[in-house]
C-alpha positions as CSV (number, residue, x, y, z in Angstrom):
1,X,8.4,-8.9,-28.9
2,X,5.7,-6.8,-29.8
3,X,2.9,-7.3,-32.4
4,X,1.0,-4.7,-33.6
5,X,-2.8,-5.9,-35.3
6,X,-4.9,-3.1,-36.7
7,X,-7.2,-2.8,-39.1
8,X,-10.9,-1.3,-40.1
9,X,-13.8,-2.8,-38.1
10,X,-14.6,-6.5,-38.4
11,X,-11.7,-6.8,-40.1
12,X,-10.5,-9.8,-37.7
13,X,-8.3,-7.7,-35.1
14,X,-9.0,-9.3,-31.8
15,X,-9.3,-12.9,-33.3
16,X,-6.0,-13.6,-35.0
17,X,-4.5,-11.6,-31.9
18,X,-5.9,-13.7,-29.9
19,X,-4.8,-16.6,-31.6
20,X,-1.3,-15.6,-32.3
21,X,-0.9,-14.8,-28.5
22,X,-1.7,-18.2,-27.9
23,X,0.3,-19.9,-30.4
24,X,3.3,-18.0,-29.0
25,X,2.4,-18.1,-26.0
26,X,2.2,-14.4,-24.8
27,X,0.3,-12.6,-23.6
28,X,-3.0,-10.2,-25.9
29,X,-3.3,-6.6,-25.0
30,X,-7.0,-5.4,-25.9
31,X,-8.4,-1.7,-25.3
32,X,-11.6,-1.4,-26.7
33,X,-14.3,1.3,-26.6
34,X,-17.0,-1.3,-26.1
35,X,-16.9,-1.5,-22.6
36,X,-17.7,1.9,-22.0
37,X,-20.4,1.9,-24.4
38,X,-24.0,-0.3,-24.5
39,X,-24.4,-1.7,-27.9
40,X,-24.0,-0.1,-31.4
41,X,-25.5,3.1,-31.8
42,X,-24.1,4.5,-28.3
43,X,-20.8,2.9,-29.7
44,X,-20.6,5.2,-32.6
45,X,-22.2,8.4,-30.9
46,X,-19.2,7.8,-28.2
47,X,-16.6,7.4,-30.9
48,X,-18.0,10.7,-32.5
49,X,-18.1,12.8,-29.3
50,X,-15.0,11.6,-27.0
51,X,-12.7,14.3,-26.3
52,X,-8.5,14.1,-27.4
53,X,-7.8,13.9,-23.7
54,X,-10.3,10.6,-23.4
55,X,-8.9,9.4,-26.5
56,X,-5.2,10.4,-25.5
57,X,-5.9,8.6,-21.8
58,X,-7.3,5.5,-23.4
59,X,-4.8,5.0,-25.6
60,X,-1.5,5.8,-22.7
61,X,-3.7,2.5,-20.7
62,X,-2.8,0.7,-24.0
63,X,0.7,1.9,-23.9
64,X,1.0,0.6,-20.2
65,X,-0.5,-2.4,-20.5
66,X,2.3,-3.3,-23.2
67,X,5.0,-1.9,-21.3
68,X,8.0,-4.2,-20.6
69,X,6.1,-7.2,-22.0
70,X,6.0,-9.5,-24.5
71,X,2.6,-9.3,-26.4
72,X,-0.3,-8.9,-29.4
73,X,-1.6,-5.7,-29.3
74,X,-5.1,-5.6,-30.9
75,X,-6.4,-1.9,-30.7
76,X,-7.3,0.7,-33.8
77,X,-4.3,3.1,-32.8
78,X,-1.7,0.4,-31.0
79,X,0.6,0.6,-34.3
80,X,0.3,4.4,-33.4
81,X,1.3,4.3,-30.0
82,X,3.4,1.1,-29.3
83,X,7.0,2.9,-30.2
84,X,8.9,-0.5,-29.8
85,X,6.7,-2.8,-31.8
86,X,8.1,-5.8,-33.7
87,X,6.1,-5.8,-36.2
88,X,3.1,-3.6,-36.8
89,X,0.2,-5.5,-39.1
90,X,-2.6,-3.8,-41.0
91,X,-5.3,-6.0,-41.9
92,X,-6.8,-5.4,-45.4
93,X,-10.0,-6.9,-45.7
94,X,-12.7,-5.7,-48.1
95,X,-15.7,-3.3,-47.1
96,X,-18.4,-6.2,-48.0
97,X,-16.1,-9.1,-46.3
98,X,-16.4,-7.5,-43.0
99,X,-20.2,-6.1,-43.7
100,X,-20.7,-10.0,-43.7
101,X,-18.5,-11.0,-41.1
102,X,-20.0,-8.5,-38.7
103,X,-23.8,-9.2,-39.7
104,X,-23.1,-12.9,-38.8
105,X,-21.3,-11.9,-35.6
106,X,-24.2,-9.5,-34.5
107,X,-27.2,-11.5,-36.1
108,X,-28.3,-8.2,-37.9
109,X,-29.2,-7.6,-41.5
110,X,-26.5,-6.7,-43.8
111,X,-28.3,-3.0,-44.5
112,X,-28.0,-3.1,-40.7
113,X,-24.5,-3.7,-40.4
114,X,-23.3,-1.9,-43.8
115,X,-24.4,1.5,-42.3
116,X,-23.0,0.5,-38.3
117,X,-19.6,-0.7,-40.4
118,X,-19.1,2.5,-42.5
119,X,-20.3,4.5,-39.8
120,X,-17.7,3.2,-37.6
121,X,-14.9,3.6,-39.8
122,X,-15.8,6.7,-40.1
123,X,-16.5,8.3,-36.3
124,X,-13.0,6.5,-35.8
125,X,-10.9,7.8,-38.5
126,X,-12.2,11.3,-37.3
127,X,-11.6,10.3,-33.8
128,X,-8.1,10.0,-34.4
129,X,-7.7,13.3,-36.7
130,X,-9.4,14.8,-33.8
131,X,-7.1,13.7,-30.7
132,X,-3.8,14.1,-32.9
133,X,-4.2,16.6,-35.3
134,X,-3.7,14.4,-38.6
135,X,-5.2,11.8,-41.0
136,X,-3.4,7.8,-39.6
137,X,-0.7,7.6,-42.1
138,X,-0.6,4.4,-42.9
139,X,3.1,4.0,-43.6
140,X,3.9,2.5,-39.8
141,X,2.5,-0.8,-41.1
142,X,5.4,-3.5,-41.6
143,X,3.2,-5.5,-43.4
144,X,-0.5,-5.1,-45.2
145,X,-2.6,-8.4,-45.1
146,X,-5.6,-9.3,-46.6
147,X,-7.0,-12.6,-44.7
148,X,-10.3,-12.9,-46.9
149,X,-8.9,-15.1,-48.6
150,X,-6.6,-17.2,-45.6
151,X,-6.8,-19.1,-43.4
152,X,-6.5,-18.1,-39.7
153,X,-4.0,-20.7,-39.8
154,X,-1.7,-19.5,-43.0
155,X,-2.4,-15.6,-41.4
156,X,-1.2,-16.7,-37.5
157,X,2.1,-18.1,-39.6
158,X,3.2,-15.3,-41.7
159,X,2.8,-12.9,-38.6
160,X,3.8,-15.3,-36.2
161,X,6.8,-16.0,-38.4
162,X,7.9,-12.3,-39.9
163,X,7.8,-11.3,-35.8
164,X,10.0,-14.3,-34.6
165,X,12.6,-13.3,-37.2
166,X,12.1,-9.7,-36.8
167,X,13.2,-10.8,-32.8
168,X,16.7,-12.1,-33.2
169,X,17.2,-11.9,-29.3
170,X,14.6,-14.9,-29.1
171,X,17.3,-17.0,-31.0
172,X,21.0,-15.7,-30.1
């Protein structure tokens, strides 16, 4: 079983992974630019300037590091990559939700945030168009959720759910 989570920043990505992963007890994949960079403006001038072959490189680790393995992928471009997902989840949540989310997370102003979040969404979207040639097309996604308004309890239960019956090997 693979699970797919992807979604704009602060959209909740690597927390309901996370979680899931733990509720069924598998393992969380996570590839994320921040380690390479040192807080947010290098994140965003990285995002802007990485070559396709970087981009390509970074996301092939992703691709091994799910290999052969039961898992929750959180990543911007795992739904992309990850040919023998499950279940591939986009996670709607609204511009101003995660401009809030990410301004409590960071401590930073919401003017701060509202110009690192659109920013971001923006270096990344290009990012992508960049490395493989097109807009993301969005129709991968199994399934569009918006958790503003859940729990991370009633959102680890729909995916958590939809996957398990999306696996029938885990029950013949």
């Amino acid at each position: 079983m693979k699970i797919c989570i992807a979604g704009l920043s602060a959209s909740g990505k690597t927390t309901l992974a996370r979680t899931i992963a733990r509720e069924l007890k598998i393992a969380h994949v996570q590839q994320t630019y921040k380690k390479h960079a040192k807080g947010d403006s290098e994140l965003i001038k990285m995002t802007k300037s990485t070559s396709p072959a970087f981009i390509k490189k970074f996301d092939r680790e992703i691709f091994e590091k799910a290999k052969g393995k039961n898992c929750v992928i959180s990543t911007w471009y795992g739904p992309w990559i990850i040919n023998d997902a499950t279940l591939r989840v986009w996670l709607a949540v609204s511009e101003k939700e995660r401009i809030r989310r990410k301004a409590k997370e960071k401590g930073k102003s919401i003017a701060y945030m509202t110009k690192y979040v659109r920013a971001r969404d923006k270096s990344t979207m290009e990012q992508y168009k960049r490395a493989y040639g097109k807009a993301m097309d969005f129709d991968v996604f199994d399934i569009s959720l918006n958790t503003e308004h859940m729990s991370m309890k009633e959102a680890v239960s729909i995916i958590s759910m939809l996957a398990l019956m999306r696996d029938k090997k885990r029950f013949e």
